[in-house]
ZANUZA-804184 format. One record per residue: z, x, y of N, C-alpha, C, O in turn. Coordinates in steps of 0.05 Angstrom, whole numbers, padded with zeros to 5 digits, always signed. Layout:
ZXYZXYZXYZXY;...
This chain:
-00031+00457-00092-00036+00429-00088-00059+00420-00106-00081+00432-00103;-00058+00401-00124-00074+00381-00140-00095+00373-00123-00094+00361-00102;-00120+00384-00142-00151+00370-00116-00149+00338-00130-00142+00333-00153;-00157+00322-00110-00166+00293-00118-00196+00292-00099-00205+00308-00083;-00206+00265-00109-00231+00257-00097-00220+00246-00075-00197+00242-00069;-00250+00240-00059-00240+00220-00031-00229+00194-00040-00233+00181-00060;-00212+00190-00016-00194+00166-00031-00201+00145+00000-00205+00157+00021;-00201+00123-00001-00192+00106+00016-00173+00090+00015-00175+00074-00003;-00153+00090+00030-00128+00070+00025-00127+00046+00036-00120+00047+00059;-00130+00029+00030-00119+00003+00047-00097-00011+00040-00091-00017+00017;-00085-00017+00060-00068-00029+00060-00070-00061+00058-00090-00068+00070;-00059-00078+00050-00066-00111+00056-00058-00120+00081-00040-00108+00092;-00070-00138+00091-00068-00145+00116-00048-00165+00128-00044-00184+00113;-00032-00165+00156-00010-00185+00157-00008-00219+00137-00023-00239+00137;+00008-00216+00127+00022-00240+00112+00034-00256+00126+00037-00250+00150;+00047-00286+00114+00062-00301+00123+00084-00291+00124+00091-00292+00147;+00104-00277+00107+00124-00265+00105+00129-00248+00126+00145-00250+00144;+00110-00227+00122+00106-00202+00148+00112-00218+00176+00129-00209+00192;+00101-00236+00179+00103-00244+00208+00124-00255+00211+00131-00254+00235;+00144-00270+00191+00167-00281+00192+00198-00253+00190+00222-00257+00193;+00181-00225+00183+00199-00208+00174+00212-00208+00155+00233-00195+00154;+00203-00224+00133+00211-00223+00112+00200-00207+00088+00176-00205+00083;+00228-00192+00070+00222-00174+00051+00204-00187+00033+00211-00210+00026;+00171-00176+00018+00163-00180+00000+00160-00162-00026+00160-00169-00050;+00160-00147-00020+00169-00127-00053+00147-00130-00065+00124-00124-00058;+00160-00147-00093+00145-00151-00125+00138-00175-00111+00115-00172-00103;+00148-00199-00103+00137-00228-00082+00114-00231-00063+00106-00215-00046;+00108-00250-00068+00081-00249-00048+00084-00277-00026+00100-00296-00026;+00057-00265-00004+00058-00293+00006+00029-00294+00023+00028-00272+00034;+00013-00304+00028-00012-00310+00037-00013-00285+00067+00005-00274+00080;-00046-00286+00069-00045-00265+00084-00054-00289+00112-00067-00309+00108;-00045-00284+00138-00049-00302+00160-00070-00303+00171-00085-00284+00166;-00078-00317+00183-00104-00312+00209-00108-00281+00208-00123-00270+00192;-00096-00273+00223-00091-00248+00236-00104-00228+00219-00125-00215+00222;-00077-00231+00189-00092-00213+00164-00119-00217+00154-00131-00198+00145;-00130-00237+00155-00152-00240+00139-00174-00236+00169-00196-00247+00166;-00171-00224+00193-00189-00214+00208-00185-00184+00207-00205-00170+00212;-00156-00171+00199-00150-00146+00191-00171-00145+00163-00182-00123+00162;-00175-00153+00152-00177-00150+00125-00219-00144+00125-00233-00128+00113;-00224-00166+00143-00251-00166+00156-00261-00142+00169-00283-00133+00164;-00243-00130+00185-00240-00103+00198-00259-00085+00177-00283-00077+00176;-00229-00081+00156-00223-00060+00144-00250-00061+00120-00256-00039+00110;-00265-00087+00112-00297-00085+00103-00319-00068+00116-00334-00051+00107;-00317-00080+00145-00326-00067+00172-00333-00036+00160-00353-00027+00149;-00307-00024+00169-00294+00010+00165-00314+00013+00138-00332+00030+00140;-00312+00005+00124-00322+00017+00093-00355+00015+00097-00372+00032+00095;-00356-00003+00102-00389-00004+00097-00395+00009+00121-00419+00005+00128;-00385+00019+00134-00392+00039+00169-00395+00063+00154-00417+00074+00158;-00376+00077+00135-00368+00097+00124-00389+00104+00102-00392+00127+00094;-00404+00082+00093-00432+00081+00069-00415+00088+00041-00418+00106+00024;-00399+00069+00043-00374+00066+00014-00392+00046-00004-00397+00025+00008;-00403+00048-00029-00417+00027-00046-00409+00030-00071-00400+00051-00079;-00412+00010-00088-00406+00011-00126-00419+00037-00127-00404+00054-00136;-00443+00048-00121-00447+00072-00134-00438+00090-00130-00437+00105-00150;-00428+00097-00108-00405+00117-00098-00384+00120-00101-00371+00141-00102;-00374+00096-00104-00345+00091-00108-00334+00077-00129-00349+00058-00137;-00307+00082-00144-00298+00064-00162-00271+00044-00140-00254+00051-00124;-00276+00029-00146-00252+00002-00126-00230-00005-00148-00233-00016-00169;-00209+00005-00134-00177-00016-00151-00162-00029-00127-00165-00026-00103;-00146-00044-00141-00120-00064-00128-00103-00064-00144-00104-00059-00168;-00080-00072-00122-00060-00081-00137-00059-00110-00150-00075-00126-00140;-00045-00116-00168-00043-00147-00176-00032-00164-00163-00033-00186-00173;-00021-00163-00144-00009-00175-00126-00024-00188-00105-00035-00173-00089;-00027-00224-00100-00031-00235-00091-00050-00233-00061-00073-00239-00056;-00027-00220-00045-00041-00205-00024-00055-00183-00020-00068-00182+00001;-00056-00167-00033-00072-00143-00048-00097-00152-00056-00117-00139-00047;-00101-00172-00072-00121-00194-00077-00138-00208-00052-00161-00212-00045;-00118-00211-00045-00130-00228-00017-00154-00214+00005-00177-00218+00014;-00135-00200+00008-00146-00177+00021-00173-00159+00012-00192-00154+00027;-00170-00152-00017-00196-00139-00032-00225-00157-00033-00247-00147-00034;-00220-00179-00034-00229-00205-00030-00253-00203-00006-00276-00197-00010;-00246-00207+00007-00250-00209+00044-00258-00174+00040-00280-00169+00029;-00244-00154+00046-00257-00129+00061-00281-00127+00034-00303-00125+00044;-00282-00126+00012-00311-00106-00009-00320-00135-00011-00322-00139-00035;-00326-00160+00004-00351-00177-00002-00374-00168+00019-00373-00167+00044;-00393-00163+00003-00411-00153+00017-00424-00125+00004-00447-00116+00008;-00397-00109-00018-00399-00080-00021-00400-00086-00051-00389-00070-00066;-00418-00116-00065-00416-00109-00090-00400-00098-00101-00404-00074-00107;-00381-00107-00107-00350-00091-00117-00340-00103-00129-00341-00127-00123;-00327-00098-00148-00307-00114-00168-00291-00093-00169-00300-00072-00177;-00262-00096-00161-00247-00077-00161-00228-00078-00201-00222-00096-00217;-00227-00063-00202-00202-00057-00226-00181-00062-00213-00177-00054-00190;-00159-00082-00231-00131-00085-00225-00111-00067-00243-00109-00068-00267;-00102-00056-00230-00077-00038-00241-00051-00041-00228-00045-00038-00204;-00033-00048-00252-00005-00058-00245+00007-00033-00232+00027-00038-00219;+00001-00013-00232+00016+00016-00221+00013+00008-00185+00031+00011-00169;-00009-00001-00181-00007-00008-00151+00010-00022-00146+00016-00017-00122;+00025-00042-00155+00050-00065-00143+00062-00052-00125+00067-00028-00131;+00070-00060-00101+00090-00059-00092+00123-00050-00103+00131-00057-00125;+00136-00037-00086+00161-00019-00097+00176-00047-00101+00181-00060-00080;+00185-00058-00122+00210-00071-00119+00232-00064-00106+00238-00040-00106;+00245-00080-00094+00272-00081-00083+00301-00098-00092+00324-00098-00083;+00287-00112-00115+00314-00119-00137+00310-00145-00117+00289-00152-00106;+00338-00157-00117+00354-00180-00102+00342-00182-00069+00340-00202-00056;+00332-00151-00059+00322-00161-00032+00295-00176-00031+00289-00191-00012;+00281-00173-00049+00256-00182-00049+00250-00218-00046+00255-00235-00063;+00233-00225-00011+00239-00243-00004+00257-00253+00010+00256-00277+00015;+00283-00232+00024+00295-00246+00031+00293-00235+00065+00272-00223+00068;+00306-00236+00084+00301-00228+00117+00318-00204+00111+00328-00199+00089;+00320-00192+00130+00342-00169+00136+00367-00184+00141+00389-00178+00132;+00362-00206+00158+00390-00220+00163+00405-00230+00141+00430-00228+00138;+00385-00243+00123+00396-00256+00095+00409-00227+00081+00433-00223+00087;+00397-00210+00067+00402-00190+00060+00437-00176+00078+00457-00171+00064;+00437-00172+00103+00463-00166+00110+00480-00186+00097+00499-00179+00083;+00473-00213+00101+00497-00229+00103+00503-00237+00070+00520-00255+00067;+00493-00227+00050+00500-00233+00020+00503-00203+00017+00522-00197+00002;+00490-00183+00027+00502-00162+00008+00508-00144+00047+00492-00141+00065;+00536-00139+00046+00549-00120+00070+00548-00098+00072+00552-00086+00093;+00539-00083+00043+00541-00057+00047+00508-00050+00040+00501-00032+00024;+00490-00066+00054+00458-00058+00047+00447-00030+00062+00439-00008+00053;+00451-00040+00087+00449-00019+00104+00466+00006+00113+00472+00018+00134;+00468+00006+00090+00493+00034+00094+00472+00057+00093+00482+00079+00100;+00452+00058+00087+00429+00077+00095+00417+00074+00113+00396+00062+00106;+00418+00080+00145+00408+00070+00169+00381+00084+00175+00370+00081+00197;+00371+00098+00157+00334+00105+00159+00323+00091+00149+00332+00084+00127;+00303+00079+00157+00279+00043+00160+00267+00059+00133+00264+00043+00115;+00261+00078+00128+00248+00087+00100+00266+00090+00078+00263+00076+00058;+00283+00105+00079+00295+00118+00058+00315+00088+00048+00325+00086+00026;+00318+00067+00070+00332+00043+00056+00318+00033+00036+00328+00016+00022;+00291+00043+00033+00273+00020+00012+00287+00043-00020+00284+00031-00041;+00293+00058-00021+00303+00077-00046+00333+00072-00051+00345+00086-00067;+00349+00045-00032+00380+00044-00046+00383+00012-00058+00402+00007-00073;+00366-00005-00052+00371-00033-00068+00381-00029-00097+00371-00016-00115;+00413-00050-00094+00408-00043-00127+00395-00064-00141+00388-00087-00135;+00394-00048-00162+00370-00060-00184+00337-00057-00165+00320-00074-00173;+00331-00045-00149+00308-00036-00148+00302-00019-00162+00318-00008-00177;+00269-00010-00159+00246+00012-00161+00268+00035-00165+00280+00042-00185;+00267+00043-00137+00272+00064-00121+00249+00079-00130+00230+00070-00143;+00254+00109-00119+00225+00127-00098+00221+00143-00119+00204+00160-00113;+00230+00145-00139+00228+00170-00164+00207+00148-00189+00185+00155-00198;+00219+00128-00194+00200+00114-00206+00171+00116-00194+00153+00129-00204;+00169+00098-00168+00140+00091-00158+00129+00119-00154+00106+00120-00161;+00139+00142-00146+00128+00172-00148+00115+00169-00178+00091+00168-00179;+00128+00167-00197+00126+00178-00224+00095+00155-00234+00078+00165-00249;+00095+00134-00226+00076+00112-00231+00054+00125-00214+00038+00137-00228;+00050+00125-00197+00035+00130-00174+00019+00156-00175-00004+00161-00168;+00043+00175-00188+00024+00202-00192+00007+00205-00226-00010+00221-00235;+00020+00184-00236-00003+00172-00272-00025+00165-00259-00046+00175-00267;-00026+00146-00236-00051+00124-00231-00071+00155-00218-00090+00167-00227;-00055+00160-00194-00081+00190-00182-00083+00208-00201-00096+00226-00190;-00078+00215-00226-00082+00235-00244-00110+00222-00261-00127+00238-00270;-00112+00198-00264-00143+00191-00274-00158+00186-00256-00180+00180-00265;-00155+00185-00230-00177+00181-00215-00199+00196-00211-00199+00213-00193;-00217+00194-00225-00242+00217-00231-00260+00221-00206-00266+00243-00198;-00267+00194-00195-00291+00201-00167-00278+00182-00145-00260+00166-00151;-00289+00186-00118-00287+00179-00100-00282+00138-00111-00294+00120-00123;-00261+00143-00097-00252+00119-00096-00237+00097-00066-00228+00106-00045;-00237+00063-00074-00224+00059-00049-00201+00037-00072-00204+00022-00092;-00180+00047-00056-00150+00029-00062-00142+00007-00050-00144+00008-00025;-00137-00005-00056-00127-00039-00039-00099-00038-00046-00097-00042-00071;-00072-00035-00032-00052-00028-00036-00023-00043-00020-00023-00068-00021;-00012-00037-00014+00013-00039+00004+00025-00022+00017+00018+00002+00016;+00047-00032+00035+00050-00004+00056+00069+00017+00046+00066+00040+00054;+00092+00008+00026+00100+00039+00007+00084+00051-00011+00083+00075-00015;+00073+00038-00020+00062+00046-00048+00039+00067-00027+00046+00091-00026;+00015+00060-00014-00002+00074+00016+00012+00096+00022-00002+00117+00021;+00037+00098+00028+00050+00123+00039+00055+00141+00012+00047+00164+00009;+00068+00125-00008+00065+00143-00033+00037+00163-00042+00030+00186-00037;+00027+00146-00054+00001+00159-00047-00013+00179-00041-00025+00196-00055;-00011+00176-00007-00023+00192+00015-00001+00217-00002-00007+00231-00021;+00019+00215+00011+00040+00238+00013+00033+00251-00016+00039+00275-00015;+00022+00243-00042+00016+00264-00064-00004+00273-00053-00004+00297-00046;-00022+00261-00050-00046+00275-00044-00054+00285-00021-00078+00285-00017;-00036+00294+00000-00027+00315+00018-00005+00332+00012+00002+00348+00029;+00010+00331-00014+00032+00348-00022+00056+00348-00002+00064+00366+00012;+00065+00319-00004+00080+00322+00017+00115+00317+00006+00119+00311-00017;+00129+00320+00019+00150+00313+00006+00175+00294+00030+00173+00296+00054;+00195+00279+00017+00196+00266+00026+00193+00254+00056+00182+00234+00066;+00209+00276+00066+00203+00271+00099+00184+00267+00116+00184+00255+00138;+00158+00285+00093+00128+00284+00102+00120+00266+00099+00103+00260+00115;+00127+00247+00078+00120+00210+00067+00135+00200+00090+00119+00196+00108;+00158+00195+00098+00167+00183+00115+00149+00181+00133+00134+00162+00137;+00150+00208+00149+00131+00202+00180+00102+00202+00176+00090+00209+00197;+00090+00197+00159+00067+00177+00157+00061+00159+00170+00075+00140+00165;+00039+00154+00191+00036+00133+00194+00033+00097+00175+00020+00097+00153;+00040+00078+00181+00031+00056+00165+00009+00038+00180-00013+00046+00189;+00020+00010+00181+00011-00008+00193+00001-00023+00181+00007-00019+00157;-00020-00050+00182-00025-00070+00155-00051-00072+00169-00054-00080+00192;-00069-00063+00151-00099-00074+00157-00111-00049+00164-00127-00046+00182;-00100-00031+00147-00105-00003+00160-00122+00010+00146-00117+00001+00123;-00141+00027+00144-00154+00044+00133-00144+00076+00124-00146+00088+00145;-00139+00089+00110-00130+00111+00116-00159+00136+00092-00166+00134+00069;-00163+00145+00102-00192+00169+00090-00173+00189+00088-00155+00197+00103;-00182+00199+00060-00168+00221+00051-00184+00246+00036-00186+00251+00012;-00194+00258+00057-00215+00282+00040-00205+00307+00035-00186+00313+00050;-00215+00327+00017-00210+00359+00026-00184+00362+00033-00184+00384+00045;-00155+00352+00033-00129+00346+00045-00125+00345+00073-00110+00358+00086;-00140+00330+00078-00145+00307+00100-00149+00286+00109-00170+00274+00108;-00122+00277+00121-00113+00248+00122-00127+00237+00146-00124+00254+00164;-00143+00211+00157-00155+00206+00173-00149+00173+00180-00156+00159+00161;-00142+00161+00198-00131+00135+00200-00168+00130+00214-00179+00144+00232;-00181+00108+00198-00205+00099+00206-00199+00058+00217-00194+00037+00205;-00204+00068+00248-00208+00042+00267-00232+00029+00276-00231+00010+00291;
């Protein structure tokens, strides 16, 4: 197993979409009340943890809510995060944006993969899970020192699961959730509340 530094993951915090259940992918959409007290939290967690610019290097993804979120949790922690497009969100092609319901009713044969994970690896004209692996394990291969990530909830599970050597099934049952913290030391995964 590949050593990395401590990593912190975050996830971005409930969206407008999220709460409506709608697919965002590569799409974005504002983070809600809710998220942006998740997002407050998850500042909380870090500066509890004695996470600072000198200790740590900070990235995000480019994505809107990713932003939002990095925003709100490192004010306070002197931080200017680096944006790196490797963090985006997994595309989903044509689903991106749309409900699950929309999605059945234009394409019939979506859900012909009935595992809530492994459906995000059959959209066509998506990502799929071999790309964002292949992106994801470029971005943790330069990560030199302890770092915190501002991310999404596949790309978070991706992630984690390299840097616990996990393979697929082990990514699957990962925990998620949005507004979450996840500490990753010594290959040890730690959900911080």
């Amino acid at each position: 197993m590949a050593q990395h530094p401590e990593l912190y993951i975050l996830r971005h915090g409930e969206t407008e979409w999220n709460a409506e259940g709608r697919i965002q992918g590569r799409l974005d959409s504002r983070l809600t009340a809710r998220g942006r007290d998740q997002a407050r939290r998850q500042g909380e967690i870090l500066r509890g943890a004695g996470v600072s610019e000198a200790t740590h290097d900070f990235w995000v993804s480019p994505q809107g809510r990713a932003q939002e979120t990095a925003a709100i949790a490192l004010s306070g922690l002197s931080a200017a995060p680096l944006v790196d497009s490797r963090l985006r969100e997994i595309s989903l092609g044509p689903f991106d944006g749309l409900t699950r319901a929309e999605i059945g009713a234009r394409y019939p044969d979506a859900f012909a993969e009935t595992d809530p994970f492994l459906w995000y690896d059959t959209p066509p004209g998506g990502e799929g899970f071999a790309a964002l692996a292949a992106r994801l394990g470029a971005f943790l291969s330069e990560i030199e020192r302890p770092a915190v990530i501002v991310a999404h909830g596949i790309v978070s599970r991706f992630l984690r699961g390299a840097v616990l050597d996990l393979d697929l099934d082990g990514i699957a049952a990962l925990p998620g959730g949005q507004g979450v913290v996840f500490h990753l030391k010594d290959g040890v995964q730690t959900c911080l509340v």
